[in-house]
N, CA, C and O atoms as CSV, one atom per row, in Angstrom:
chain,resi,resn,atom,element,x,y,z
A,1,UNK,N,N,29.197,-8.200,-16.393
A,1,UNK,CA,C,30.239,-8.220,-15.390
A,1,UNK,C,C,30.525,-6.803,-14.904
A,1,UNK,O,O,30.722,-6.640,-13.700
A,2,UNK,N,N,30.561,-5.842,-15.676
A,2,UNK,CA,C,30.596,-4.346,-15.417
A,2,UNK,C,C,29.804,-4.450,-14.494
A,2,UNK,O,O,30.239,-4.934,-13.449
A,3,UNK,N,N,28.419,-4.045,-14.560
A,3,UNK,CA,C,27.588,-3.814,-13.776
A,3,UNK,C,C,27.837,-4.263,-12.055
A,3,UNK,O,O,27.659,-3.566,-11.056
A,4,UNK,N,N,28.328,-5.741,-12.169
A,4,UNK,CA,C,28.482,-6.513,-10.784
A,4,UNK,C,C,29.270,-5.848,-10.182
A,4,UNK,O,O,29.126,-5.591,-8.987
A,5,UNK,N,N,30.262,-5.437,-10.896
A,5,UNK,CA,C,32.003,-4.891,-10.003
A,5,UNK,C,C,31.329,-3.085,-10.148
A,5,UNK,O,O,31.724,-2.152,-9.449
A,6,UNK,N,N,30.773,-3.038,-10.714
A,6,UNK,CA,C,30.287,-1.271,-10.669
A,6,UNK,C,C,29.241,-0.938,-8.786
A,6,UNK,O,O,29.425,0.013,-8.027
A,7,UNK,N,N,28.443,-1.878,-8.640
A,7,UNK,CA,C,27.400,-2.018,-8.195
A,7,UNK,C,C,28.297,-2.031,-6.965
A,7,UNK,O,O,28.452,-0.904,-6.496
A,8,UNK,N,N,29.111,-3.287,-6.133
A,8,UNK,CA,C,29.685,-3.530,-5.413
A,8,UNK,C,C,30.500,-2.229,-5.413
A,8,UNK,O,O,30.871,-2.135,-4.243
A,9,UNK,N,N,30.933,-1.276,-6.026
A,9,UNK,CA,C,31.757,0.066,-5.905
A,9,UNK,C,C,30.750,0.925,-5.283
A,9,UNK,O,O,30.955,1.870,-4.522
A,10,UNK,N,N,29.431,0.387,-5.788
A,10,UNK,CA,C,28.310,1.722,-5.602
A,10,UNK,C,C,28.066,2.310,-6.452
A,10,UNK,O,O,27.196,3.154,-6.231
A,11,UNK,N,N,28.691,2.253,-8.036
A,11,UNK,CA,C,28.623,3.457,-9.112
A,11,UNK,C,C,27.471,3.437,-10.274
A,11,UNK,O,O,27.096,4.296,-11.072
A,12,UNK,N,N,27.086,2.139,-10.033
A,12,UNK,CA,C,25.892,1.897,-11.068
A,12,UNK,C,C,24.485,1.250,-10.201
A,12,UNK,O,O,24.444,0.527,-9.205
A,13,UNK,N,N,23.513,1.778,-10.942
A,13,UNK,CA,C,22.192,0.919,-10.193
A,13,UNK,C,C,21.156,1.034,-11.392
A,13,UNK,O,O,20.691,1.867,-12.170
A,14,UNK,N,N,21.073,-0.486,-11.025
A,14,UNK,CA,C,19.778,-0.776,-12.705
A,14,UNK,C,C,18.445,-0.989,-11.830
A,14,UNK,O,O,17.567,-1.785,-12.164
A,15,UNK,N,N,18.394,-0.236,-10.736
A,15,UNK,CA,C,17.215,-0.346,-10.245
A,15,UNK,C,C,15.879,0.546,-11.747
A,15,UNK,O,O,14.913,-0.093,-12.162
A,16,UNK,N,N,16.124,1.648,-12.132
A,16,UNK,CA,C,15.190,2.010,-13.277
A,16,UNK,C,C,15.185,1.487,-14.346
A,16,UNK,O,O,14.271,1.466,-15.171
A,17,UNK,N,N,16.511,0.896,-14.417
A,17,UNK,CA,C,16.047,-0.385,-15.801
A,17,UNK,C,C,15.032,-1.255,-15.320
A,17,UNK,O,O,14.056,-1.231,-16.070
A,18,UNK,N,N,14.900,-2.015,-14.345
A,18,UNK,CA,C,14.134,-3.013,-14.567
A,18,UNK,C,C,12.505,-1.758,-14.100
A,18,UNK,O,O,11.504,-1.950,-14.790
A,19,UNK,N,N,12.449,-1.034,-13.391
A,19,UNK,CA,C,11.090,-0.160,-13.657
A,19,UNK,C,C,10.564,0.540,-14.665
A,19,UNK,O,O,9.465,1.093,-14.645
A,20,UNK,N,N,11.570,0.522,-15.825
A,20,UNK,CA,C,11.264,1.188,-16.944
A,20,UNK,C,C,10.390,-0.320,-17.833
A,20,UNK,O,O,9.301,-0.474,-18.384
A,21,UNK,N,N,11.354,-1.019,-17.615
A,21,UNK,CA,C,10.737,-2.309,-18.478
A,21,UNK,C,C,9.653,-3.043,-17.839
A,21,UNK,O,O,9.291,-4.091,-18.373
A,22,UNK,N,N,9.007,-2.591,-16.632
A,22,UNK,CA,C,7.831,-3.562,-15.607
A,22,UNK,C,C,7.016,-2.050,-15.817
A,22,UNK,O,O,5.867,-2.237,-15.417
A,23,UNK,N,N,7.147,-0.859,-16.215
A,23,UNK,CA,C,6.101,0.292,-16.721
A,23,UNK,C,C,5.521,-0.101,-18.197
A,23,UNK,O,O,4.393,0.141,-18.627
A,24,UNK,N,N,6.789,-0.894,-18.976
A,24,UNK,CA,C,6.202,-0.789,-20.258
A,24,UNK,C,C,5.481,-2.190,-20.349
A,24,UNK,O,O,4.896,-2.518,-21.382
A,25,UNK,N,N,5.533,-2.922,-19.357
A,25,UNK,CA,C,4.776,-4.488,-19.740
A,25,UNK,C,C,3.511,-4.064,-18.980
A,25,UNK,O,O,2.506,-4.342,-19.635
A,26,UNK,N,N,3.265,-3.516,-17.879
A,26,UNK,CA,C,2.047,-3.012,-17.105
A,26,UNK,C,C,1.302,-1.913,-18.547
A,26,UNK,O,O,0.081,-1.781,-18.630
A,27,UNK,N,N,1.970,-1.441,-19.248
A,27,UNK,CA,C,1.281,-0.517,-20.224
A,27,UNK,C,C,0.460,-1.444,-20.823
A,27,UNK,O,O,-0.753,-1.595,-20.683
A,28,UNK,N,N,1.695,-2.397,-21.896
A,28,UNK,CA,C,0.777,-3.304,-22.825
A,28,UNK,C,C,0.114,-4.318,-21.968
A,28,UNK,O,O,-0.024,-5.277,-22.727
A,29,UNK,N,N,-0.231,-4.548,-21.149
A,29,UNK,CA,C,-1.149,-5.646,-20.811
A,29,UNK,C,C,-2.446,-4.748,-20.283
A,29,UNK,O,O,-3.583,-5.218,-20.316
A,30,UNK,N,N,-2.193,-3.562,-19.848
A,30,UNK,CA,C,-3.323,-2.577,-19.729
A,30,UNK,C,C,-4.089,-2.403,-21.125
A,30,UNK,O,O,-5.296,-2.203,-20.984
A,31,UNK,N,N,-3.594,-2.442,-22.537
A,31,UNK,CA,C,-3.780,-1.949,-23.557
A,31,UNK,C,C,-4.476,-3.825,-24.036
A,31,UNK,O,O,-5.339,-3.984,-24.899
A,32,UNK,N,N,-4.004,-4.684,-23.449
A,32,UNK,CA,C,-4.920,-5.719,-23.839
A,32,UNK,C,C,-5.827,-6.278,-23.168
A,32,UNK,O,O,-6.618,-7.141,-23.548
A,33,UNK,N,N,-5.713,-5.708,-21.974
A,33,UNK,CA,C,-6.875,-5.846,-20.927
A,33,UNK,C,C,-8.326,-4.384,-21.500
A,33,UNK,O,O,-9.547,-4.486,-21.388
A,34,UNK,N,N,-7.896,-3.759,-21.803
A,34,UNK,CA,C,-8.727,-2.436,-22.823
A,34,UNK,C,C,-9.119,-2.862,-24.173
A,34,UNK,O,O,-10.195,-2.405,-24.560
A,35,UNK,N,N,-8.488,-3.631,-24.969
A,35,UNK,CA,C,-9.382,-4.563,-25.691
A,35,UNK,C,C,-10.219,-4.898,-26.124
A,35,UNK,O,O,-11.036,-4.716,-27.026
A,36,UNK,N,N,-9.669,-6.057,-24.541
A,36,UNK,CA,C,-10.761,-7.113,-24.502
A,36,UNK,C,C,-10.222,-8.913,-24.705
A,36,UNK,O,O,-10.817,-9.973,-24.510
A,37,UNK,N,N,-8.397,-8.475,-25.329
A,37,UNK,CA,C,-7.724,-9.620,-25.152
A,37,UNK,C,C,-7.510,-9.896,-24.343
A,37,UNK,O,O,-6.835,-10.894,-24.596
A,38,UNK,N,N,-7.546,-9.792,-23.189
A,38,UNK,CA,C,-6.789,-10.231,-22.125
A,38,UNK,C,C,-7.973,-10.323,-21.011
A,38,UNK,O,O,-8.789,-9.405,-20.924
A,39,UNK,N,N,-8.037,-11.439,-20.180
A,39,UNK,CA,C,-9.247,-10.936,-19.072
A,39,UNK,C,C,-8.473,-11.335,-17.793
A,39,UNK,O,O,-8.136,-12.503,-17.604
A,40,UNK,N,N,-8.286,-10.656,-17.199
A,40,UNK,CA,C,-7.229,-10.599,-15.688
A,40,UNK,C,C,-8.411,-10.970,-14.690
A,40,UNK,O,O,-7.787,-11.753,-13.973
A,41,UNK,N,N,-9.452,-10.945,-14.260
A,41,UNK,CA,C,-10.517,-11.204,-13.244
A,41,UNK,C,C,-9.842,-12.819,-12.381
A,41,UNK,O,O,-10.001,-13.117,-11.197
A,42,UNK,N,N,-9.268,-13.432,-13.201
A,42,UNK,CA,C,-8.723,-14.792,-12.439
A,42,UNK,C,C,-7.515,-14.019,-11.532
A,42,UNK,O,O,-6.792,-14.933,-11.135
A,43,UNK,N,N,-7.265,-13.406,-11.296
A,43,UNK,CA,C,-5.847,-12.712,-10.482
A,43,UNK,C,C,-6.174,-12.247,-9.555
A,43,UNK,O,O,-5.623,-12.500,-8.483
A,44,UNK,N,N,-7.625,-11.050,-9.730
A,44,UNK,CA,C,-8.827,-10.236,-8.693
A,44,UNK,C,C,-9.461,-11.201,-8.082
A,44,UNK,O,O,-10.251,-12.039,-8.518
A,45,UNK,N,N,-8.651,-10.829,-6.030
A,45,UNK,CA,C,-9.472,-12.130,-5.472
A,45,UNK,C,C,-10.609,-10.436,-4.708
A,45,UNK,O,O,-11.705,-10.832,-4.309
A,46,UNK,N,N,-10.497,-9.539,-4.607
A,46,UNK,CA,C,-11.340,-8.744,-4.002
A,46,UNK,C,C,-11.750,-7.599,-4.868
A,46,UNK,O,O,-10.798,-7.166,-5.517
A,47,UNK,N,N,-12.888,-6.974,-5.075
A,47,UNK,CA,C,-12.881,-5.677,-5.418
A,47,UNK,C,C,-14.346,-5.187,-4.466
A,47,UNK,O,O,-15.522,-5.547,-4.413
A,48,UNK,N,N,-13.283,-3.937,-3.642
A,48,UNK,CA,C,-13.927,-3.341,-3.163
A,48,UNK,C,C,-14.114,-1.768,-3.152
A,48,UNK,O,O,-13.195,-1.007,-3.456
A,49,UNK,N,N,-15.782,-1.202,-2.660
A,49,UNK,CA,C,-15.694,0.260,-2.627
A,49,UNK,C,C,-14.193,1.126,-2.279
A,49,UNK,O,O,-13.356,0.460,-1.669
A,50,UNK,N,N,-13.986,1.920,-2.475
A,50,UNK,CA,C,-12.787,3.088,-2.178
A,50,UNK,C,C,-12.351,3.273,-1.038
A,50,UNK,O,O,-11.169,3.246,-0.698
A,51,UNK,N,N,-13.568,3.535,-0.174
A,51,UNK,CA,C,-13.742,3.764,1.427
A,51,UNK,C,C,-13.307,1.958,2.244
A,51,UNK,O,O,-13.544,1.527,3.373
A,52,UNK,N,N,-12.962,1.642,1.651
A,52,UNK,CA,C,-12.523,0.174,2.466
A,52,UNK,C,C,-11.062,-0.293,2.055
A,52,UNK,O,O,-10.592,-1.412,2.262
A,53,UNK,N,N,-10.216,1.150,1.215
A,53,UNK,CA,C,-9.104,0.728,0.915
A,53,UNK,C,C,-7.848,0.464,2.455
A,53,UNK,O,O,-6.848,-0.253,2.405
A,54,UNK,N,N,-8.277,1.211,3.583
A,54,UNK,CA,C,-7.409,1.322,4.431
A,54,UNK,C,C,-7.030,-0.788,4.966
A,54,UNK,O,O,-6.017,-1.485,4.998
A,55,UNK,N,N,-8.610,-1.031,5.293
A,55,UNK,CA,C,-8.675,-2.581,5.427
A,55,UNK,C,C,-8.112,-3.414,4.226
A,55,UNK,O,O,-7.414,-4.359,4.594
A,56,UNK,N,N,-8.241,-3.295,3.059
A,56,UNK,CA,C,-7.747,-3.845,2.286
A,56,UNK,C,C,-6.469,-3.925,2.263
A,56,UNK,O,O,-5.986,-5.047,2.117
A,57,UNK,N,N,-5.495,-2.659,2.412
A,57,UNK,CA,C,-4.467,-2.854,2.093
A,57,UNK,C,C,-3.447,-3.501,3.853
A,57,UNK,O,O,-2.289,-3.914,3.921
A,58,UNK,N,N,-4.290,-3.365,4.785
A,58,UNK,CA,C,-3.780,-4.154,5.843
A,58,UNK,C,C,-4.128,-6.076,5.241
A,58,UNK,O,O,-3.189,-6.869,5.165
A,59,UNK,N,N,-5.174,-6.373,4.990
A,59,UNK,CA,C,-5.024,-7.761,4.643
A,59,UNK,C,C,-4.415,-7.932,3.590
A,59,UNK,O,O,-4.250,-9.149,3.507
A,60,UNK,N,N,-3.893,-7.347,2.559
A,60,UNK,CA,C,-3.040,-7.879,1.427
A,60,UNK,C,C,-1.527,-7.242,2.209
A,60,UNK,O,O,-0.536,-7.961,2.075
A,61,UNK,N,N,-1.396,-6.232,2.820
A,61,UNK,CA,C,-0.196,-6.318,3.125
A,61,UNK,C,C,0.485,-7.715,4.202
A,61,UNK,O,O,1.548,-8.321,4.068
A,62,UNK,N,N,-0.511,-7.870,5.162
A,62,UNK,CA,C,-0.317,-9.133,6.102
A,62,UNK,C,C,-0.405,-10.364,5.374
A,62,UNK,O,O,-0.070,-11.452,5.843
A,63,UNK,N,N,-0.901,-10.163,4.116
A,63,UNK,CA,C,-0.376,-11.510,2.729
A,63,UNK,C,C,-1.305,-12.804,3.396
A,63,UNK,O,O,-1.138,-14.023,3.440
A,64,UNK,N,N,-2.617,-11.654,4.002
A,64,UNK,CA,C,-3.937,-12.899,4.569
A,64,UNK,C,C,-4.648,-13.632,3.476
A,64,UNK,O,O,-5.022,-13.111,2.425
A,65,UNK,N,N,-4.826,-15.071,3.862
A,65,UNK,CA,C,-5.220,-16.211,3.043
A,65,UNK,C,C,-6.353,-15.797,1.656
A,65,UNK,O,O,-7.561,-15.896,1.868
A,66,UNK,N,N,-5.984,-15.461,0.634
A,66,UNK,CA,C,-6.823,-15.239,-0.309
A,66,UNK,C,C,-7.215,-13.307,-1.037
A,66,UNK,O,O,-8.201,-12.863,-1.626
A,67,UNK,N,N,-6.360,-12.882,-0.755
A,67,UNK,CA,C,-5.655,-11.314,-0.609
A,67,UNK,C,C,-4.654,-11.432,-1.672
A,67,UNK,O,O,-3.449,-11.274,-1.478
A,68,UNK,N,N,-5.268,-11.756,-2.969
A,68,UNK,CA,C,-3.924,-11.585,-3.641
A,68,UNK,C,C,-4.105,-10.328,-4.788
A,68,UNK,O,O,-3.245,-9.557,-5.214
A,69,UNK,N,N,-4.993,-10.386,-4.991
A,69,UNK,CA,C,-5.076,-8.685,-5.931
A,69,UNK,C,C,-6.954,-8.389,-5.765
A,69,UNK,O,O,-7.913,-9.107,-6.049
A,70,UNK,N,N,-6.860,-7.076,-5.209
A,70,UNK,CA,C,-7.366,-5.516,-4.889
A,70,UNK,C,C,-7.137,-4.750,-5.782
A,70,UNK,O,O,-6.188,-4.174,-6.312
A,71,UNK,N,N,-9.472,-4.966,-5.939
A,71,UNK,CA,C,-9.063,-3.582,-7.037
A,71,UNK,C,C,-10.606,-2.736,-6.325
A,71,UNK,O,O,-11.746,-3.201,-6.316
A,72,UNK,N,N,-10.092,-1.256,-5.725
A,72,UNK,CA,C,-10.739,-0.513,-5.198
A,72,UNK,C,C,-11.805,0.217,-6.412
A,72,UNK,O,O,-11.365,0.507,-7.524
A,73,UNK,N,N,-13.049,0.425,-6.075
A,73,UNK,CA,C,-13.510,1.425,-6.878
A,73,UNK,C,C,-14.384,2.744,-6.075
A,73,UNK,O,O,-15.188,2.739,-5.144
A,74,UNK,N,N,-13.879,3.697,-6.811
A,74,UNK,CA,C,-14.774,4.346,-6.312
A,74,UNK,C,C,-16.357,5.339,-6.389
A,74,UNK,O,O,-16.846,6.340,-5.865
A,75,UNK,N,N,-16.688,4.335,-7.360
A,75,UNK,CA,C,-18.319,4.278,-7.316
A,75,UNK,C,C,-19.243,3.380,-6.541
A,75,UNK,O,O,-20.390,3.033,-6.822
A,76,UNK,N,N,-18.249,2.979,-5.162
A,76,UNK,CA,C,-18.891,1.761,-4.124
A,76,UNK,C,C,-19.162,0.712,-4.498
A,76,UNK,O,O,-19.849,-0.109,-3.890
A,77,UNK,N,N,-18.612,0.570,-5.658
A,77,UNK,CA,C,-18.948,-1.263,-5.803
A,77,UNK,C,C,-18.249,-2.206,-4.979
A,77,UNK,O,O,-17.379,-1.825,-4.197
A,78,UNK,N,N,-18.600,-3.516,-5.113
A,78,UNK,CA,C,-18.152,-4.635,-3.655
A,78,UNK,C,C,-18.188,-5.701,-4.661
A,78,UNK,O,O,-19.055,-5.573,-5.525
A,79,UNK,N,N,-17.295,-6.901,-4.737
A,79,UNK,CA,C,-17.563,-8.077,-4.666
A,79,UNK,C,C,-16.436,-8.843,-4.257
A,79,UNK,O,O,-15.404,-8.717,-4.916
A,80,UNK,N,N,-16.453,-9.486,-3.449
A,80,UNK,CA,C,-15.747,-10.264,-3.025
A,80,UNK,C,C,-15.580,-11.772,-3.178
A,80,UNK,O,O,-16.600,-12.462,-3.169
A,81,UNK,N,N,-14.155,-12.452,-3.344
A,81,UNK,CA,C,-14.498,-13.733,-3.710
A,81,UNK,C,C,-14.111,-14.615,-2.788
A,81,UNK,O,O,-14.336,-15.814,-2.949
């Protein structure tokens, strides 16, 4: 309840709470995707070379049909699904 009546004053913002706690879940799922527990590839609908990030991030920003996670590399690899 603090927080609500703080917030509406302007005096509090849990905007870095919740980025502190979405840094530390992006850590450990990095750390089980490094593994080998975890295989995220069902999430990756594109991975493309480096040099094609400008296009990429116009079709995932325009939230075009099948654009749901981009992963750039930059040793030119391509596959697309």
């Amino acid at each position: 309840m603090f927080k609500a009546a703080a917030r509406v004053q302007g005096g509090v913002s849990d905007r870095g709470a919740r980025l502190s706690s979405a840094l530390g879940y992006n850590r450990a799922l990095r750390d089980l995707i490094a593994a080998g527990r975890a295989e995220p590839s069902f999430l990756v609908s594109h991975e493309l070379p480096l040099d094609e990030a400008p296009s990429a991030y116009e079709h995932f920003d325009n939230r075009d049909d099948g654009w749901t996670k981009v992963v750039l590399h930059p040793d030119g690899r391509k596959r697309t699904s």
